[in-house]
KOLZA-219802 format. One line per field, with one value per residue (C-alpha): residue number from 1; residue in one letter; x, y, z. Coordinates in steps of 0.05 Angstrom, whole numbers, plus 5000, padded with zeros to 4 digits. Layout:
# KOLZA-219802
seq	[NUM	...] .
type	[a	...] .
xx	[X	...] .
yy	[Y	...] .
zz	[Z	...] .
# end
This chain:
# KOLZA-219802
seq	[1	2	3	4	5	6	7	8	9	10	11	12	13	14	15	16	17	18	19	20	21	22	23	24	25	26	27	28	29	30	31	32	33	34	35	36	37	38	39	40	41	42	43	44	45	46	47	48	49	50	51	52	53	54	55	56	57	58	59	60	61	62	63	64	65	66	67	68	69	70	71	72	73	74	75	76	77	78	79	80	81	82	83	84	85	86	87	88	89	90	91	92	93	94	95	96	97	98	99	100	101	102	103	104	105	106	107	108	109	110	111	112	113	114	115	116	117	118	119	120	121	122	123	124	125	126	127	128	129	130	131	132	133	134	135	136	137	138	139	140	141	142	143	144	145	146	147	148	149	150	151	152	153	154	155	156	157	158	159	160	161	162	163	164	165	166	167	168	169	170	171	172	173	174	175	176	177	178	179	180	181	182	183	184	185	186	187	188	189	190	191	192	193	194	195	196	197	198	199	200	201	202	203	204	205	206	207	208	209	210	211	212	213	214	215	216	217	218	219	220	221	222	223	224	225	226	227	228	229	230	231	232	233	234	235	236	237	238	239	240	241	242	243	244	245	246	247	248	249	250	251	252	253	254	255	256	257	258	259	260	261	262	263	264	265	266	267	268	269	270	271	272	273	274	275	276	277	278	279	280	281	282	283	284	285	286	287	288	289	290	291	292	293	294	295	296	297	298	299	300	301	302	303	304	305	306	307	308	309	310	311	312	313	314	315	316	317	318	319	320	321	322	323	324	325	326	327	328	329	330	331	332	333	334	335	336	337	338	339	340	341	342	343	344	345	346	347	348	349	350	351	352	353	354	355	356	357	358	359	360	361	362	363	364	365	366	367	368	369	370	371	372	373	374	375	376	377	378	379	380	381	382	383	384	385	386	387	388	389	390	391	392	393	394	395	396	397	398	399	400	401	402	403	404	405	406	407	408	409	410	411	412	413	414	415	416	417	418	419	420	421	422	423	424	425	426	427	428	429	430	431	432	433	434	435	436	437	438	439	440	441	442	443	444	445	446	447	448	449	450	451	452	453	454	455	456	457	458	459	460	461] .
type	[x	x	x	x	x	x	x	x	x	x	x	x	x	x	x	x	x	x	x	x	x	x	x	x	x	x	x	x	x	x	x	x	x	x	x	x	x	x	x	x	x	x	x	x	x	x	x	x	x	x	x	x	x	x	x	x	x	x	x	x	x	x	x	x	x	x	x	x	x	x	x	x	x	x	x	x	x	x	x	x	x	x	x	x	x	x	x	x	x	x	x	x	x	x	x	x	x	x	x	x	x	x	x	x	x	x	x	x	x	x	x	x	x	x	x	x	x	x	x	x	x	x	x	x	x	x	x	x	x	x	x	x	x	x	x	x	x	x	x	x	x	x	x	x	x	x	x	x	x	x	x	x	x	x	x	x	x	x	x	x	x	x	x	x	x	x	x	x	x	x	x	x	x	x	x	x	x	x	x	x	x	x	x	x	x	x	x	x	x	x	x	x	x	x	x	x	x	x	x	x	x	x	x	x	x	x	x	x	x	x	x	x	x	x	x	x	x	x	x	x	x	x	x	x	x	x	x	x	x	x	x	x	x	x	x	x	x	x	x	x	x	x	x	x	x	x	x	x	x	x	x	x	x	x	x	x	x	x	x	x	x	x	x	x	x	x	x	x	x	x	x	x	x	x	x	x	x	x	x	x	x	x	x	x	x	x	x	x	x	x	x	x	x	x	x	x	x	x	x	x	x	x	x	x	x	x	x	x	x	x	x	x	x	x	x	x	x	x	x	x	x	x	x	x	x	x	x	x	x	x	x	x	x	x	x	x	x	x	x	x	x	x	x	x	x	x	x	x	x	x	x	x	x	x	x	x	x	x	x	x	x	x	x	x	x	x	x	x	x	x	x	x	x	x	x	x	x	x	x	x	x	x	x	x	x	x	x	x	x	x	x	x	x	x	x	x	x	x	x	x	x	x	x	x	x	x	x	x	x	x	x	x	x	x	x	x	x	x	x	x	x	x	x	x	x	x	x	x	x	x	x	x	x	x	x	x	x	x	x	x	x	x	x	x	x	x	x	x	x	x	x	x	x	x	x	x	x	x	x	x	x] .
xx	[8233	8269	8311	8276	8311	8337	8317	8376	8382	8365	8302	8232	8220	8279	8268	8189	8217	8265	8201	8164	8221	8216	8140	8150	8217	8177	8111	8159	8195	8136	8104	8163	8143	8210	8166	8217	8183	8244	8291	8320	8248	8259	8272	8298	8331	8268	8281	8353	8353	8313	8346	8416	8379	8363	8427	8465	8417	8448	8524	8539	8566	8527	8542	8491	8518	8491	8496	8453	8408	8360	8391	8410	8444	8458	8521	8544	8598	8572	8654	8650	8689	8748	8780	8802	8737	8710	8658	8587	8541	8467	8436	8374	8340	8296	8259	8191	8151	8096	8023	7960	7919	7840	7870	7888	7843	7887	7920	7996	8034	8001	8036	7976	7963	7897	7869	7889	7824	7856	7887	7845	7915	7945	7986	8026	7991	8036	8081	8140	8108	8149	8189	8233	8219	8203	8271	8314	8266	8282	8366	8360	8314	8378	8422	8390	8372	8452	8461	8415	8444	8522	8522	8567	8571	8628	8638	8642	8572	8565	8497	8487	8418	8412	8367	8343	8346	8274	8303	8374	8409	8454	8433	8449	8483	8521	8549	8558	8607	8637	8659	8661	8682	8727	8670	8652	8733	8735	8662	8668	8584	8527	8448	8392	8325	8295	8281	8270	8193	8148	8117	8055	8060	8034	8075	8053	8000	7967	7996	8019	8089	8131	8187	8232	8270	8335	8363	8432	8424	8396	8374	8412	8366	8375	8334	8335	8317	8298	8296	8272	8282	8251	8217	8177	8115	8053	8003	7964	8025	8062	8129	8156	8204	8157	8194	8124	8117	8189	8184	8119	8147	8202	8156	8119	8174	8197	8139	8124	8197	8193	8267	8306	8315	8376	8385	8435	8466	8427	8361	8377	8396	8326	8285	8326	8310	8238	8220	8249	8216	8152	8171	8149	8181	8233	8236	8292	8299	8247	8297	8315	8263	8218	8158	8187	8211	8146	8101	8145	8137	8072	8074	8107	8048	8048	8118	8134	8135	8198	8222	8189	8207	8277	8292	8298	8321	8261	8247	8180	8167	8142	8136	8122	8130	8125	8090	8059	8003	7952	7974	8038	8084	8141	8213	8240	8196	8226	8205	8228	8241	8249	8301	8318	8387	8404	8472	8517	8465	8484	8515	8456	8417	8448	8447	8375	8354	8400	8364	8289	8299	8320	8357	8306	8316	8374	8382	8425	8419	8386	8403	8436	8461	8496	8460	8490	8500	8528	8540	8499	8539	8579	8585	8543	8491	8486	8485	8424	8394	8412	8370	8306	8308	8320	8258	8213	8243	8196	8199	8252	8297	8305	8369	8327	8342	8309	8266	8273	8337	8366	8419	8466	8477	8511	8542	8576	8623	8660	8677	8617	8581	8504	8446	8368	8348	8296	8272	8187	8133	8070	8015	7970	7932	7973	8009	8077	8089	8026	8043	8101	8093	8016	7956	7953	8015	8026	8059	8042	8063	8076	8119	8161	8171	8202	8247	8285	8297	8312	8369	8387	8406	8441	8479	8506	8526] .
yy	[6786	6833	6892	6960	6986	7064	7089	7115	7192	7199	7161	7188	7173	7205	7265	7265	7265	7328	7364	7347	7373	7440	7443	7436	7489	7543	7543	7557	7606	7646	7634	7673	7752	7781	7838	7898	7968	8003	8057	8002	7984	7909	7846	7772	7743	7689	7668	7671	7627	7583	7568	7562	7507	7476	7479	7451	7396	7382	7383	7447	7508	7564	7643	7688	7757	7829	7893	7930	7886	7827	7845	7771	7745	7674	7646	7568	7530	7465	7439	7396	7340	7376	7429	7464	7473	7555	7557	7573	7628	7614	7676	7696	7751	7731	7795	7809	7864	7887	7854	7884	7818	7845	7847	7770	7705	7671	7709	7728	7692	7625	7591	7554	7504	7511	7501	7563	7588	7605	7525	7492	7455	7459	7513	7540	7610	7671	7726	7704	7639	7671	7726	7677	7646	7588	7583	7588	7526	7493	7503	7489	7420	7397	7405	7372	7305	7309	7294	7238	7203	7221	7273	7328	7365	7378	7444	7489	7521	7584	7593	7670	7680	7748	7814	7880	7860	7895	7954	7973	7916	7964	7906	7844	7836	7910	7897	7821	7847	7901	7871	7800	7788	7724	7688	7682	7666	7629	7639	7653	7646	7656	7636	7672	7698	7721	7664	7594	7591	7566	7619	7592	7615	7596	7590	7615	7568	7573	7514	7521	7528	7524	7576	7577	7650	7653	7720	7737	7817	7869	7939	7976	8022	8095	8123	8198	8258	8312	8383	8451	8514	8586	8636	8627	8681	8691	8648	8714	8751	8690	8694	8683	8630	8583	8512	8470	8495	8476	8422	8399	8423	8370	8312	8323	8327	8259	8220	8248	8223	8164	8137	8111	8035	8015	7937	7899	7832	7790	7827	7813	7736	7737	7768	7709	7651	7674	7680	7619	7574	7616	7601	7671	7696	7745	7818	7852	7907	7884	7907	7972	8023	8028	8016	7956	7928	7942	7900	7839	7840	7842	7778	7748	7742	7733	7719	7780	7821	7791	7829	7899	7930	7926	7953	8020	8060	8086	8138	8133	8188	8158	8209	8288	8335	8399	8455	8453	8500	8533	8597	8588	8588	8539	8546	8484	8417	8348	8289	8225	8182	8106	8091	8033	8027	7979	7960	8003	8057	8086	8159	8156	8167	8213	8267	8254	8262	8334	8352	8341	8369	8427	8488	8508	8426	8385	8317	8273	8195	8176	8098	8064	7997	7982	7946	7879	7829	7754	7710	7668	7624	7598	7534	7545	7575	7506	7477	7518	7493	7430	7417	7450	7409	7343	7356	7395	7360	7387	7462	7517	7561	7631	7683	7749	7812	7834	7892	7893	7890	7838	7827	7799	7867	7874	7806	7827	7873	7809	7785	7737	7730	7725	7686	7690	7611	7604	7535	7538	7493	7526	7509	7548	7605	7622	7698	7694	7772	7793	7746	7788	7836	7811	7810	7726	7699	7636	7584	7518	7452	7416	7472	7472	7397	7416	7470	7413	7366	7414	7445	7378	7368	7444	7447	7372	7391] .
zz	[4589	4542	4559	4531	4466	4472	4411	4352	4366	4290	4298	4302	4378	4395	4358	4378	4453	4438	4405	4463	4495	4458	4475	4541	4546	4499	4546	4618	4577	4557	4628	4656	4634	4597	4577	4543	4550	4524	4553	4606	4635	4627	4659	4632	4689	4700	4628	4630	4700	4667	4604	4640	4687	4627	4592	4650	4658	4575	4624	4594	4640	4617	4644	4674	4647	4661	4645	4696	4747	4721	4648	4637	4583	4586	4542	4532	4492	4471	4454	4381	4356	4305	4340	4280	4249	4258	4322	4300	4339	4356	4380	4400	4450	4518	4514	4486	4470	4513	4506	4531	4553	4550	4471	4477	4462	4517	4570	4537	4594	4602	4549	4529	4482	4439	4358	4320	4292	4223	4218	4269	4275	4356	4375	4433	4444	4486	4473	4456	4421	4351	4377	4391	4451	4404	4376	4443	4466	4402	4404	4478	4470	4414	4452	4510	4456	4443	4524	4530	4460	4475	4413	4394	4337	4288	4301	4381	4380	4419	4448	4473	4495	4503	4526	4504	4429	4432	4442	4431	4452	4497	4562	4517	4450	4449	4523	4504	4440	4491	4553	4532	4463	4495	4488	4416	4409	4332	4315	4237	4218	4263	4257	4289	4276	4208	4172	4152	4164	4106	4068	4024	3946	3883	3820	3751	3747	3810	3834	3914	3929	3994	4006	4055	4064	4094	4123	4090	4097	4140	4129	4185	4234	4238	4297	4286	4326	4292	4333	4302	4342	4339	4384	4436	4450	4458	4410	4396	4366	4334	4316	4246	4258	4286	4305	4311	4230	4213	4239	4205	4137	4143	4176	4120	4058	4101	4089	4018	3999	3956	3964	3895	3878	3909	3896	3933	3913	3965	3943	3868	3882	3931	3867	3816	3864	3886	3810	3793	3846	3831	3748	3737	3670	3672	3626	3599	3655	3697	3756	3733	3743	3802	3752	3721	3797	3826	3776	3774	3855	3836	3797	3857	3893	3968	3960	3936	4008	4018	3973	3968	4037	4020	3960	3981	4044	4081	4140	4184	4224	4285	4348	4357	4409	4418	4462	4534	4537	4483	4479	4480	4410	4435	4430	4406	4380	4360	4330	4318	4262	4240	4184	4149	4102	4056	4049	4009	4018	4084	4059	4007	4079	4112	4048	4035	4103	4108	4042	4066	4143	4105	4146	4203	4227	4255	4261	4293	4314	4370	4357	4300	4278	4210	4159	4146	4089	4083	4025	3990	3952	4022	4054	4114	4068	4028	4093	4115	4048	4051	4133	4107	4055	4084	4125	4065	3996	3960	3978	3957	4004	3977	4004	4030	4064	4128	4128	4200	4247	4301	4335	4282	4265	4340	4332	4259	4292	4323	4236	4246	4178	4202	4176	4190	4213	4255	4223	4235	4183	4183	4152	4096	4115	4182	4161	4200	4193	4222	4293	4299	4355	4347	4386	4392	4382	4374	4337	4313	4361	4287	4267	4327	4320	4252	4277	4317	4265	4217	4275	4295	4221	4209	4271	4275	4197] .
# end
């Protein structure tokens, strides 16, 4: 009777097993509420004890770090094979954002796996299921297939798994970068969230094509609170200098602002490769006026919202306040605001937003984070390339910048360049930006089996 044959760790059954793996890691991590409500109110010690179980089952020595009680961040060094390569960061956040379940086909926690309606393919259902749950079970499963086969990769990788990135990051990245910046000692590059999932296009002909975005830039946030102040009286005899109108005037110059085209070099090399995968045919100038910008986005199809929300600055107004009874003309209202700026475009901000409060309004920063950029044209970017590929030949990966913010802007302060890899296939139909956040989030099983063999492939680069 033969002995049993341990599969290659390059071999199908031995990356099936760490997908399993991932499966199996994603659905006790969503299981274990991490829910972020903002302002502190939050609590990812269940995930983070969980994943460090997990990562020293892979013989690693992970630390449980925190900045205020059941704050957990969780951080690992996974040692490679040349000691004088640059260490690589894999980040990503253990919080989620809150989810109402009598809105939810499937209760958000239970981590269950059912058809998705749109695909009718099987997915893994539960908050957390995109936003990123996903991608910490993913790194972690890797790593675990490494143990069992007796791999290492070329290159010290630095796993910090971290919380509050659904908020400010002040319990997880911010007071990682603080108080222990010993800990990401040689890392030169870092991946996290915000990109490499397959967006579904069509080219010039209608025929489909598969993108594959990768995050080089960030617009930074600018959380603003804007305060007007006047006199308070009587709301029969109302005073002149009314704060609740000053402040309306601005909120309302605010929104009405249509910010200028401000086009940074990842944005122009995202619009170049996106219209050359798509073979859409280029103008003379079809970048310089917002006109001219707007209708080749246009020709871009579905692909073109990775480009559209950041090509300008923007500023949301978000929140009022003001007043606490009828009849009375308040003293002071406030408001709040959500800005986004590019890179390069930060000073361009702060004048604008002084020119459209105006002088009955102040405004100050309630929260920001820098916008960030990385480039295109290095090594670890080909390398990014170069995994999706291997795993989607046929498909194209496209540089973009991030609308939205994460924690490599945090992480950036350290000299790390950042990059948006989240590796996820998912089929046709199933919008990725609308899961986000989203009532029924979930994530294909397929897609996650993807994710590993495209990390596997990256992070062993």
């Amino acid at each position: 009777m033969g002995h049993p044959v341990t599969p290659s760790p390059d071999s199908t059954d031995a990356l099936a097993a760490a997908g399993d793996d991932a499966l199996h890691l994603a659905r006790e991590l969503i299981r274990r509420d991490s829910t972020n409500r903002g302002g502190g109110d939050g609590d990812e010690r269940a995930s983070a004890e969980f994943t460090a179980e997990a990562l020293t089952d892979a013989g690693l020595d992970p630390v449980l770090l925190e900045a205020a009680p059941r704050r957990s961040n969780v951080v690992a060094r996974v040692p490679g094979t040349d000691p004088g390569a640059p260490a690589l960061l894999v980040h990503g956040h253990l919080d989620v954002v809150p989810a109402e379940a009598s809105d939810w086909t499937v209760p958000p926690f239970s981590g269950e796996v059912a058809d998705c309606p749109v695909t009718g393919v099987p997915a893994l259902w539960g908050r957390g299921a995109v936003d990123m749950k996903n991608t910490i079970a993913m790194v972690t499963a890797v790593v675990r297939h490494w143990a069992r086969h007796g791999l290492r990769p070329r290159r010290d990788i630095v796993l910090a798994f971290v919380a509050d990135e659904e908020d400010s990051a002040a319990y997880g990245a911010d007071h990682l970068v603080r108080e222990h910046p010993g800990l990401f000692e040689g890392c030169s590059e870092g991946i996290g969230e915000g990109g490499g999932e397959t967006v579904h296009a069509r080219d010039a002909d209608g025929r489909p094509v598969r993108l594959y975005p990768v995050g080089a830039a960030e617009r930074g946030s600018a959380w603003l609170t804007l305060r007007a102040k006047g006199t308070a009286g009587h709301g029969s005899r109302p005073p002149r200098d009314n704060a609740v109108g000053a402040l309306a005037e601005a909120i309302a110059r605010i929104d009405r602002h249509e910010w200028p085209l401000h086009l940074t070099p990842v944005t122009r090399a995202s619009i170049d490769a996106i219209a050359s995968a798509l073979g859409v045919d280029r103008t003379p100038g079809d970048t310089d006026t917002a006109e001219a910008l707007d209708a080749l986005v246009s020709r871009l199809g579905v692909a073109g919202g990775l480009i559209g929300p950041t090509t300008r600055n923007s500023a949301a107004p978000t929140m009022l306040s003001a007043g606490y009874k009828v009849n009375v003309v308040p003293g002071e209202a406030t408001a709040a605001v959500d800005g986004r700026v590019l890179p390069g475009a930060e000073d361009q901000f702060a004048v604008t937003m002084s020119e459209l409060t105006g002088d009955r309004v102040s405004w100050e920063y309630a929260h920001g984070s820098p916008p960030v950029d990385a480039p295109v044209d290095s090594p670890v970017f080909g390398a990014l390339r170069s995994a999706l590929l291997a795993h989607d030949p046929g498909a194209h990966v496209v540089p973009v910048c991030l609308a939205g913010g994460t924690d490599a802007k945090v992480f950036s302060r350290l000299g790390i360049d950042c990059y948006g890899f989240s590796p996820l296939a998912q089929p046709a139909g199933l919008d990725y930006t609308k899961l986000l956040h989203g009532v029924d989030e979930r994530v294909p099983v397929d897609g996650l089996r993807f994710g590993v063999r495209a990390l596997d492939t990256f992070l062993r680069a």
